[in-house]
C-alpha positions in Angstrom: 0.0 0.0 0.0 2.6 2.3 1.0 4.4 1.3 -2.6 1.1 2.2 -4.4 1.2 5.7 -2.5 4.8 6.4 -3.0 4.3 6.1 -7.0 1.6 7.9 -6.9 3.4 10.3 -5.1 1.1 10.6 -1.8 3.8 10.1 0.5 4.4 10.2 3.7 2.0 13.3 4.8 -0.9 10.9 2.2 -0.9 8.5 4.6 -1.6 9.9 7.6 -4.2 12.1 6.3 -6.3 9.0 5.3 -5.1 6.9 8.9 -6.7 10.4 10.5 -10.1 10.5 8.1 -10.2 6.6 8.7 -10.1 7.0 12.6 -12.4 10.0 12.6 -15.0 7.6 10.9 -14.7 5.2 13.5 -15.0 7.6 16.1 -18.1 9.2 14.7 -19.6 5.3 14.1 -18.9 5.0 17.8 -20.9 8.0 18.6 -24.2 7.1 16.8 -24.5 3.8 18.1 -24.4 5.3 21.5 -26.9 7.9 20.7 -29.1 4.7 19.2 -28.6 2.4 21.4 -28.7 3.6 25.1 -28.6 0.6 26.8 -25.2 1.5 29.0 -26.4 4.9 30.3 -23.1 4.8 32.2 -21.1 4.9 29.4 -22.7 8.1 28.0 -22.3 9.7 30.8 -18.3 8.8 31.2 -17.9 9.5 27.9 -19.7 13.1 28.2 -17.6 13.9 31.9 -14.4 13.0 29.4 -15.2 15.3 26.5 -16.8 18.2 28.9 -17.0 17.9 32.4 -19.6 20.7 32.9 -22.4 18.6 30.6 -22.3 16.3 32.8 -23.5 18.8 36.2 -26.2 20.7 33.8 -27.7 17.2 32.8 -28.0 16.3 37.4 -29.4 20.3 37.4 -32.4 19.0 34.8 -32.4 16.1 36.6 -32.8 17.5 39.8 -35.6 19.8 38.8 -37.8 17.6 36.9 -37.7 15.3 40.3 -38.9 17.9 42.0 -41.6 18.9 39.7 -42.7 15.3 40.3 -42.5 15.3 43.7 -45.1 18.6 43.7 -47.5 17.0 41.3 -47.4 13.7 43.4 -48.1 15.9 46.9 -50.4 18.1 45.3 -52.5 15.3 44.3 -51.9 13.0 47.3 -53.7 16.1 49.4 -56.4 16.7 46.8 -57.4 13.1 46.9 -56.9 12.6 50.7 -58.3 15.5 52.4 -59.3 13.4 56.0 -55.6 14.1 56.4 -55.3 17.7 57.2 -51.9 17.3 59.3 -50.0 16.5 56.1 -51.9 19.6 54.5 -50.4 21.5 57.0 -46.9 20.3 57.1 -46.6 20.5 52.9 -47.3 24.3 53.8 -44.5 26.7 53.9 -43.7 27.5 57.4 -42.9 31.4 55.8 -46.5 31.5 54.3 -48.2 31.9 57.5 -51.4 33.4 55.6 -51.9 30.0 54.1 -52.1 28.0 57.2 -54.7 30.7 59.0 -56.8 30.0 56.0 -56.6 26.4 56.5 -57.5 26.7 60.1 -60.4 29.1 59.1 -61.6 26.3 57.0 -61.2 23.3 59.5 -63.5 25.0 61.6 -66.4 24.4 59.2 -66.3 20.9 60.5 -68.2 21.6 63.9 -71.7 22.3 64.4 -73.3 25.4 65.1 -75.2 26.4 68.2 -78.2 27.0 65.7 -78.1 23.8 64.2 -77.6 22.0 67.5 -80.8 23.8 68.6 -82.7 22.4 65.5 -81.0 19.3 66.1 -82.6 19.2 69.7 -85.8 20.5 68.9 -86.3 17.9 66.3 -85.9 15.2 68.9 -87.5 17.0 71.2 -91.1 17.0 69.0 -90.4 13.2 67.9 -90.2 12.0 71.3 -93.5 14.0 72.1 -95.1 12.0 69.0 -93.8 8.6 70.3 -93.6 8.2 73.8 -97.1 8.3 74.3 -97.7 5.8 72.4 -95.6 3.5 73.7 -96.0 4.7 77.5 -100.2 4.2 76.4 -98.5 0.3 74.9 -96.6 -0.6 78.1 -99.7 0.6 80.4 -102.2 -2.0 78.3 -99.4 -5.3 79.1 -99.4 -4.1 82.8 -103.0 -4.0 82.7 -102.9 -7.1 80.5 -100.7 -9.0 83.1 -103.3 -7.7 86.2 -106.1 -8.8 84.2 -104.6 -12.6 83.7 -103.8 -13.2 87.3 -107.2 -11.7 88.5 -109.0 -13.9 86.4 -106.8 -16.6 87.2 -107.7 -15.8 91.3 -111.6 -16.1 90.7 -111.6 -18.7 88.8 -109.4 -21.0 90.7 -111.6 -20.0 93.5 -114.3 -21.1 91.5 -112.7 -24.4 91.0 -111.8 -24.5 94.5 -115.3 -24.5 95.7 -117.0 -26.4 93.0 -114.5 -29.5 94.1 -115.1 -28.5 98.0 -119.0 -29.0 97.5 -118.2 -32.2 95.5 -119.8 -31.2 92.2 -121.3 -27.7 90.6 -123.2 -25.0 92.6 -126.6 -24.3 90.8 -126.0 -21.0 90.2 -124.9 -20.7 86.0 -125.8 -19.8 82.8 -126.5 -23.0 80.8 -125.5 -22.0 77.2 -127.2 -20.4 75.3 -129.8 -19.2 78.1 -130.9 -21.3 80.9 -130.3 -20.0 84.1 -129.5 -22.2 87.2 -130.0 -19.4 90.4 -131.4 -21.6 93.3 -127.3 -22.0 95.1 -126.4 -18.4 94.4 -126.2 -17.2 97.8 -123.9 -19.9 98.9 -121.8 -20.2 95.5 -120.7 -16.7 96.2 -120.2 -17.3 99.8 -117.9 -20.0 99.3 -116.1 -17.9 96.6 -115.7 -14.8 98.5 -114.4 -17.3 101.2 -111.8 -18.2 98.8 -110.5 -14.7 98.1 -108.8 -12.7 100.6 -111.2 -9.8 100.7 -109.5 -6.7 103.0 -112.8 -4.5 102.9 -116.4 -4.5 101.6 -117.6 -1.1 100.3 -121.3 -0.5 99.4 -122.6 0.3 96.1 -123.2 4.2 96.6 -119.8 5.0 98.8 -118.0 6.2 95.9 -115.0 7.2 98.4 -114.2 3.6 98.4 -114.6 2.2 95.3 -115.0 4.0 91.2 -117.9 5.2 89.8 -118.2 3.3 86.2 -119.7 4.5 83.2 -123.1 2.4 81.9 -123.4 0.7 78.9 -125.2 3.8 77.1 -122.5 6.2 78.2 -119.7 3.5 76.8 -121.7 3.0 73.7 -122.5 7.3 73.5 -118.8 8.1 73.7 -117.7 5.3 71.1 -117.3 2.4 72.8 -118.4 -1.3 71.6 -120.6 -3.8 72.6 -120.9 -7.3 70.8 -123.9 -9.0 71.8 -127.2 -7.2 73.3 -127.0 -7.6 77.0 -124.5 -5.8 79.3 -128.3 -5.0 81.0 -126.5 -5.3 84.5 -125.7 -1.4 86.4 -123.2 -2.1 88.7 -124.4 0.7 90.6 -126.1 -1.9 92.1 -123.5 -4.2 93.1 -121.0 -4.5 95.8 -117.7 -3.9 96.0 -115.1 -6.6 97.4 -111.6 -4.9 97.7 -108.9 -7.8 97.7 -105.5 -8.3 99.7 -103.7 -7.0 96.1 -106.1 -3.9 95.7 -108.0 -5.4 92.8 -111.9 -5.3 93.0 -114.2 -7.6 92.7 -118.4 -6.7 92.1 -121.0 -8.9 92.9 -124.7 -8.1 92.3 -127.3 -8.3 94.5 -124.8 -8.3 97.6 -127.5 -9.8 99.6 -128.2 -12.6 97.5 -131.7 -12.5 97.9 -134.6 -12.6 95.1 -134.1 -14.8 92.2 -132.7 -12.3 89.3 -130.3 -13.9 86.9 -128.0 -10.4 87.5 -126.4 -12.6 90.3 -124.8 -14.8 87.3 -123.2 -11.5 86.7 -120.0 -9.8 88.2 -117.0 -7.7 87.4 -112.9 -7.3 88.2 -111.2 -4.2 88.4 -107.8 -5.5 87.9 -106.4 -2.2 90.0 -109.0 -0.5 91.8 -108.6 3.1 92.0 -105.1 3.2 90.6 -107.6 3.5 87.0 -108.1 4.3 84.2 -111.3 2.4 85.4 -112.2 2.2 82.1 -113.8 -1.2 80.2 -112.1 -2.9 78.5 -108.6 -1.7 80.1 -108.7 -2.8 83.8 -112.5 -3.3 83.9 -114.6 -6.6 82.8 -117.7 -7.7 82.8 -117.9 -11.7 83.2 -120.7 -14.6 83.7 -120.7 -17.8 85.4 -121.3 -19.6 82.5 -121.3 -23.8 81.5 -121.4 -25.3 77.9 -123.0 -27.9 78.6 -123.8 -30.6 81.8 -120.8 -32.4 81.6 -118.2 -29.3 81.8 -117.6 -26.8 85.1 -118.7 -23.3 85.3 -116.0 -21.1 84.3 -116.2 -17.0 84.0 -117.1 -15.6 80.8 -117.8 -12.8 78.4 -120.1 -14.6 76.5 -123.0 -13.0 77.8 -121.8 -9.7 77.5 -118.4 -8.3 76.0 -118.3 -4.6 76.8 -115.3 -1.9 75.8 -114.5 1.4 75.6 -112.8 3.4 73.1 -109.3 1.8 72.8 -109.7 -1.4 74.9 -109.8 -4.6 74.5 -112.3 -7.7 74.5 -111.8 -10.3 77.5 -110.2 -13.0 74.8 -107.9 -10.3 73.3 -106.5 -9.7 76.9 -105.7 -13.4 77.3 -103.6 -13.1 74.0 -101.5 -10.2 74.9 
């Protein structure tokens, strides 16, 4: 080669001018695949700090800032979407921008209630609990009643069993269903009944000191009250008044027992006496001495009359409560 440039009279200086356009090829070669293939960031970067050292800083600088950028856009949006944490609000804040955080503060405040609406708050409640409570106080009132009514019934009518197995078989003094009445052992049925219960005082029919003054079956029936059958004829003004040991009444008619009316199948309980509401069909019943048929034991009933006022209840719907 060096023959062919020598006769051709390239000479020495020939020679190295190709050996310096061959090299700067290479070199440039070098260079592109680096700029098209930068798998070895590394090797940019030593190759950059070797050519000029200040590229190198200026390229950390950019770095640096677009990090930062970042890291602004990534706090900015962590607070937007996360706003139940106001402490890291408070600390992304510039301590120097002290406007900032007294507006924040200002707006934490908007959390708490006001007095006004604490007031509303409270007098909502307030005319709720005037529209329920009497309802349910009324409710709870009926299942004491309800409760009183079951063990009075359950006292004169064990009393009745009592004396019906002491005399060895069944008083003549019933209501044979539908209407035949059996009146000739009145007097000494209710005798041996009254025996039975612990009576603490008798009160006559007109000393209204001692025992309630109840309404008649035309006052309950006037003032909207029921009445399911047609007789209820019996005025317990009439009656008298048996005051037991746990201050519940029981009315007999006819206290005497004398005469033959069929109003001394008829008597009454006050579950309470004159705690009230002495009302029928709350605390007050009307019951018969009653027997299906020949073969079965007198039991009390409302079969012969089934009296309520406004709001009560029927004997049978007591037993169910």
């Amino acid at each position: 080669m060096q023959t062919i440039l020598e006769k051709r009279g390239g000479g020495a200086p020939e020679n190295k001018l190709l050996k310096g356009k061959f090299l700067g090829f290479v070199l440039e070669l070098l260079r592109f695949k680096k700029r098209i293939f930068p798998c070895h960031p590394e090797g940019e970067t030593r190759r950059i700090l070797k050519e000029n050292p200040h590229e190198i800083l200026r390229q950390e600088e950019r770095q640096s800032l677009s990090c930062t950028n970042h890291a602004q856009n990534d706090m900015a949006f962590e607070i937007e979407t996360n706003l139940c944490h106001p402490e890291d609000e408070i600390r992304r804040l510039s301590k120097k921008n002290v406007q900032e955080i007294l507006r924040f503060a200002q707006n934490d405040k908007k959390c708490a209630f006001t007095l006004a609406e604490v007031l509303i708050t409270l007098g909502i409640i307030g005319i709720v609990a005037a529209m329920t409570l009497p309802v349910l106080i009324g409710k709870a009132e009926k299942m004491v009643l309800a409760q009183q009514f079951k063990k009075s019934y359950a006292n004169i009518q064990n009393a009745i069993n009592a004396v019906q197995a002491d005399y060895g078989g069944v008083y003549e003094c019933y209501n044979l269903a539908p209407v035949g009445y059996h009146l000739d052992d009145c007097k000494a049925f209710w005798n041996a009944v009254l025996s039975k219960m612990k009576v603490v005082q008798k009160c006559e029919r007109n000393d209204y000191d001692c025992h309630p003054q109840y309404k008649t079956k035309a006052e309950v029936l006037a003032e909207g009250g029921e009445v399911i059958n047609n007789s209820c004829s019996m005025n317990f003004g009439y009656g008298v008044y048996y005051i037991l040991y746990d201050g519940s009444y029981l009315i007999v008619n006819n206290g005497n027992f004398s005469g033959g009316s069929h109003h001394q199948l008829y008597f009454g309980i006050d579950v309470n006496g004159k705690k009230g509401p002495n009302k029928w069909g709350y605390d007050l019943f009307y019951l018969t001495l009653n027997r299906e048929d020949l073969k079965k034991d007198v039991v009390a009933t409302h079969k012969v009359c089934a009296m309520k006022e406004k709001g009560g209840d029927y004997l049978l719907d007591m037993f169910l409560k």
